[in-house]
C-alpha positions in Angstrom: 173.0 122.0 34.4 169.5 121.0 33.5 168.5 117.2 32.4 167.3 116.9 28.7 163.4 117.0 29.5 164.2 120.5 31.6 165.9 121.7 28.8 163.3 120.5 26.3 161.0 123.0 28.7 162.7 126.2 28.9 164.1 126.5 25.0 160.5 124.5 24.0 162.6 122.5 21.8 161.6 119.0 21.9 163.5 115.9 23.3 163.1 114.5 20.1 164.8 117.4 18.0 167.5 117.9 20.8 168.3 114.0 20.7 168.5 114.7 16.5 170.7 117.9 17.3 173.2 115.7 19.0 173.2 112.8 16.8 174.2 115.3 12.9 176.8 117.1 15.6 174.9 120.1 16.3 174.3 120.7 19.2 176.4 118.1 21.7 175.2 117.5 25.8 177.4 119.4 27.8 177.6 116.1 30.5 176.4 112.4 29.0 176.6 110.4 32.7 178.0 107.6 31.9 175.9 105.0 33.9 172.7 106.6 33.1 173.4 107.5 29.4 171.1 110.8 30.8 172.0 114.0 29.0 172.7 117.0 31.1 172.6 120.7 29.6 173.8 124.1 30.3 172.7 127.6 30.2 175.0 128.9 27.9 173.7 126.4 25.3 170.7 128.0 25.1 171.9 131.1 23.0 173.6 128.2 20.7 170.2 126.3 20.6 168.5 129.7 19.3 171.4 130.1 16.4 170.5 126.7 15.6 166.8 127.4 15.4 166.9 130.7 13.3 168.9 129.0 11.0 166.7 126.1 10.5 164.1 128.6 10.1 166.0 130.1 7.2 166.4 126.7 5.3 169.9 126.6 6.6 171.1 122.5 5.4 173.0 120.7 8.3 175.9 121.1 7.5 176.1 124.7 6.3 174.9 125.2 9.8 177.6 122.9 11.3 180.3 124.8 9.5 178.8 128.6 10.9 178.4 127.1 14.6 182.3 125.9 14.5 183.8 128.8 13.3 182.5 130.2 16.9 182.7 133.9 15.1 179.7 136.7 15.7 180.7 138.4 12.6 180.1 135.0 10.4 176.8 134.8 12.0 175.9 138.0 10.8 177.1 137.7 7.5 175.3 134.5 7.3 172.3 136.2 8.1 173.2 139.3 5.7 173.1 137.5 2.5 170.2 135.3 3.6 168.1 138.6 3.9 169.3 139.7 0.1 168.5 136.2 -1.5 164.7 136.8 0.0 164.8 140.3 -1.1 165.9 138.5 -4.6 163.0 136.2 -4.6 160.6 138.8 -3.7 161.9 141.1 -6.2 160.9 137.8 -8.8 157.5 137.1 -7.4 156.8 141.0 -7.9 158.4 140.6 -11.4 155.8 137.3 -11.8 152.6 139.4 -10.7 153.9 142.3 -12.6 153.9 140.1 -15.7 150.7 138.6 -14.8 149.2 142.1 -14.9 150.3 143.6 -17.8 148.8 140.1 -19.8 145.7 141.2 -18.1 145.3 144.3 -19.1 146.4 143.6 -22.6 144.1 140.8 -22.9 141.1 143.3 -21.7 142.2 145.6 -24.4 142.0 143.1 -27.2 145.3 143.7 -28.1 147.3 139.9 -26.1 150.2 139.1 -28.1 152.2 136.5 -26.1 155.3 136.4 -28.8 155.9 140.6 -28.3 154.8 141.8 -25.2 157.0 144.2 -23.8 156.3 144.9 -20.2 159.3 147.4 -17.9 160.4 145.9 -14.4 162.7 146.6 -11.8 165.4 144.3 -11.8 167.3 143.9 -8.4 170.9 143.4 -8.2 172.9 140.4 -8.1 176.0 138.7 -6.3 177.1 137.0 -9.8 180.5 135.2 -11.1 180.7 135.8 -14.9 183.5 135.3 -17.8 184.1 138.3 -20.0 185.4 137.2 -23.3 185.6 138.8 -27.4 183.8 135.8 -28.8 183.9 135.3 -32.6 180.6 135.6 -33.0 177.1 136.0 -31.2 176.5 131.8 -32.1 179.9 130.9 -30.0 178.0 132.0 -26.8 177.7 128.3 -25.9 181.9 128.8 -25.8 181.7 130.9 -22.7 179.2 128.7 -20.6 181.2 125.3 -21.7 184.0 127.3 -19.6 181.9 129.2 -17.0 180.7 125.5 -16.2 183.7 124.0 -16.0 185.3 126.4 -14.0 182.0 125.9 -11.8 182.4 122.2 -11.3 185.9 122.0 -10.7 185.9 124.6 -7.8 183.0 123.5 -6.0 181.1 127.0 -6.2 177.6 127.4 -4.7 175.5 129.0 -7.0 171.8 130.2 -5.6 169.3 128.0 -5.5 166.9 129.2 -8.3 170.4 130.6 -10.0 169.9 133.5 -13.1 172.0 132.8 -16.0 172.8 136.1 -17.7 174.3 136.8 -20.8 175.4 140.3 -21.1 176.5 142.4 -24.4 178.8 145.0 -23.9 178.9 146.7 -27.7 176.9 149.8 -28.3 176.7 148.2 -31.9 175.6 145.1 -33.5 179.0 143.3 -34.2 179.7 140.7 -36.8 182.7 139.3 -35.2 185.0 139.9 -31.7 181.6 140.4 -29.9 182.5 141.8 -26.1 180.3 139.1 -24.2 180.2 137.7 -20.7 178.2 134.9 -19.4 177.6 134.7 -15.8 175.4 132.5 -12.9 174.2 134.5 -9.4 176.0 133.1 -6.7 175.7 132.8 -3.2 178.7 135.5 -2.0 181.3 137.4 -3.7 185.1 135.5 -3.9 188.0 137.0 -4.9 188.6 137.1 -8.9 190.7 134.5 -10.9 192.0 136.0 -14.6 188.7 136.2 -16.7 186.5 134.8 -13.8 185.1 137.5 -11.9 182.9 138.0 -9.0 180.7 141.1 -9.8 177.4 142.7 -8.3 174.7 143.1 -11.3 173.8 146.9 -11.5 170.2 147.6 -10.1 168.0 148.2 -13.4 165.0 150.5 -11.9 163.4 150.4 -15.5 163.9 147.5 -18.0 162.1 146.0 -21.1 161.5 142.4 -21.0 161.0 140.5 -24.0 159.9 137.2 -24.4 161.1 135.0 -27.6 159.5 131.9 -27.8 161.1 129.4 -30.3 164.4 128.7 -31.9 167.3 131.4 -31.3 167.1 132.3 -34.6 163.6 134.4 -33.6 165.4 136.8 -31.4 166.5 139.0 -34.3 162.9 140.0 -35.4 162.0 140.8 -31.2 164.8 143.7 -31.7 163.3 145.1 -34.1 159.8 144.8 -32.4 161.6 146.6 -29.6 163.1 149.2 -32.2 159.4 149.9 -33.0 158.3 150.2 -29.5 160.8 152.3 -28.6 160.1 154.6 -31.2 156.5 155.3 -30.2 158.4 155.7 -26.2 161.1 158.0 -27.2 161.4 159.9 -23.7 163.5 156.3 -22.8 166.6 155.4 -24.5 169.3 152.2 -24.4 171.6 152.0 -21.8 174.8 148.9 -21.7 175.3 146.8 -21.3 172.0 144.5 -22.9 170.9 141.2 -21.1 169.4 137.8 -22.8 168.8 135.3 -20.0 167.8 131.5 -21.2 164.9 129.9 -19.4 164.3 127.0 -21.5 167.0 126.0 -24.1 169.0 123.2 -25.0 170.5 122.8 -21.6 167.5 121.6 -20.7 164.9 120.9 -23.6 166.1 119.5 -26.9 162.9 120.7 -29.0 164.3 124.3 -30.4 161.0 125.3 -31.1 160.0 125.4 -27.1 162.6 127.8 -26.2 162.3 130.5 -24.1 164.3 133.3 -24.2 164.3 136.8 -22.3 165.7 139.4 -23.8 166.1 142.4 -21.2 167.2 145.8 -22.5 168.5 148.4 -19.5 166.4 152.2 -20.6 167.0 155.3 -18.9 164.7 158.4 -19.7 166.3 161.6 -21.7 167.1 164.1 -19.6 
């Protein structure tokens, strides 16, 4: 058994942190002598200590790291750690995705030819853990149906979602539809869950090569981006349109009420002819 400060020594934690790790339940004394109040620890704490420490490291909360120490299971641990290594790999697929962006404004703004409103750029899109509800809507305006219900369905179960969640709508027709449009709307998640009628846990395919669209402005603009896409694709005809498409909101009325401030990403999966 070794006394707090010798502990403090050999795991180069400090007395402070240690005394913290006792009080949110963390990491207990082994031995509190009663007349003393001194805390006494063992070796075999140590390897708990370092669990504790890796997953502070990782931006683990308190309690999320509570609930992985008292399941006392190797395999949790690891899965833990699993899906913390994909939602990095997720961010640094976005930061590429950022610079990516940031580059090909560049080197259209060198060229003379910057057009904010149809720049088309192709990115690698990484894959997903997502929950999403496939539905026939009427039409491509009752979108707002399916995320009333996705939302719901969110709330009342107490789902974690990522931190920086996507919010992908996806279209499953090969052709423009006037009415039963196949549709899903879906939020990343933090890990797959078993599927409940309509609501299903899904990993996004891996899209090595898709056109990104940005539609600034009311929803009513995105028809005239398809067609600026129909003329790009034209002049790139070794690619051609694979399902299902993608339209993911980063600024609409969820959280701006000025239509003409929207932003909206239309992303359109290509594969080249063979």
């Amino acid at each position: 058994m070794f006394k707090i400060g010798e502990f403090s020594k050999l795991t180069q934690v400090s007395v402070r942190m240690l005394r913290y790790y006792d009080e949110v339940g963390l990491l207990k004394p082994m031995n509190v002598d009663k007349f003393t109040n001194y805390r006494s620890y063992s070796v075999e704490q140590i390897q708990t200590l370092q669990k504790i420490l890796l997953l502070r490291d990782m931006n683990f909360p308190v309690k999320e790291i509570k609930e992985i120490l008292n399941k006392e299971n190797e395999q949790v641990f690891i899965d833990e750690l699993n899906s913390k290594k994909k939602n990095i790999y997720d961010e640094i697929y976005e930061l590429e995705e950022k610079i990516n962006k940031i580059d090909t404004a560049l080197k259209d703004i060198n060229q003379n030819k910057f057009d904010i409103n149809s720049n088309i750029i192709i990115k690698k899109i990484p894959s997903y853990n997502m929950l999403i509800l496939r539905k026939k809507i009427k039409t491509y305006f009752h979108e707002s149906e399916l995320w009333k219900e996705l939302t719901d369905y969110i709330t009342k179960n107490n789902i974690k979602i990522q931190k920086d969640p996507k919010y992908i709508t996806f279209f499953y027709d090969e052709e423009h539809k006037d009415n039963n449009v196949d549709t899903a709307v879906g939020v990343s998640v933090n890990r797959l869950n078993q599927n409940d009628g309509n609501f299903k846990y899904i990993q996004s395919e891996e899209i090595k090569n898709m056109a990104s669209i940005m539609v600034y402005g009311d929803f009513s603009n995105i028809g005239k981006y398809y067609y600026n896409f129909a003329k790009w694709l034209e002049n790139h005809n070794y690619y051609k349109i694979k399902n299902p498409t993608r339209q993911i909101c980063h600024i609409g009325p969820f959280n701006n009420s000025e239509p003409d401030k929207y932003l909206t990403e239309l992303q359109i999966p290509l594969i080249k002819n063979s």
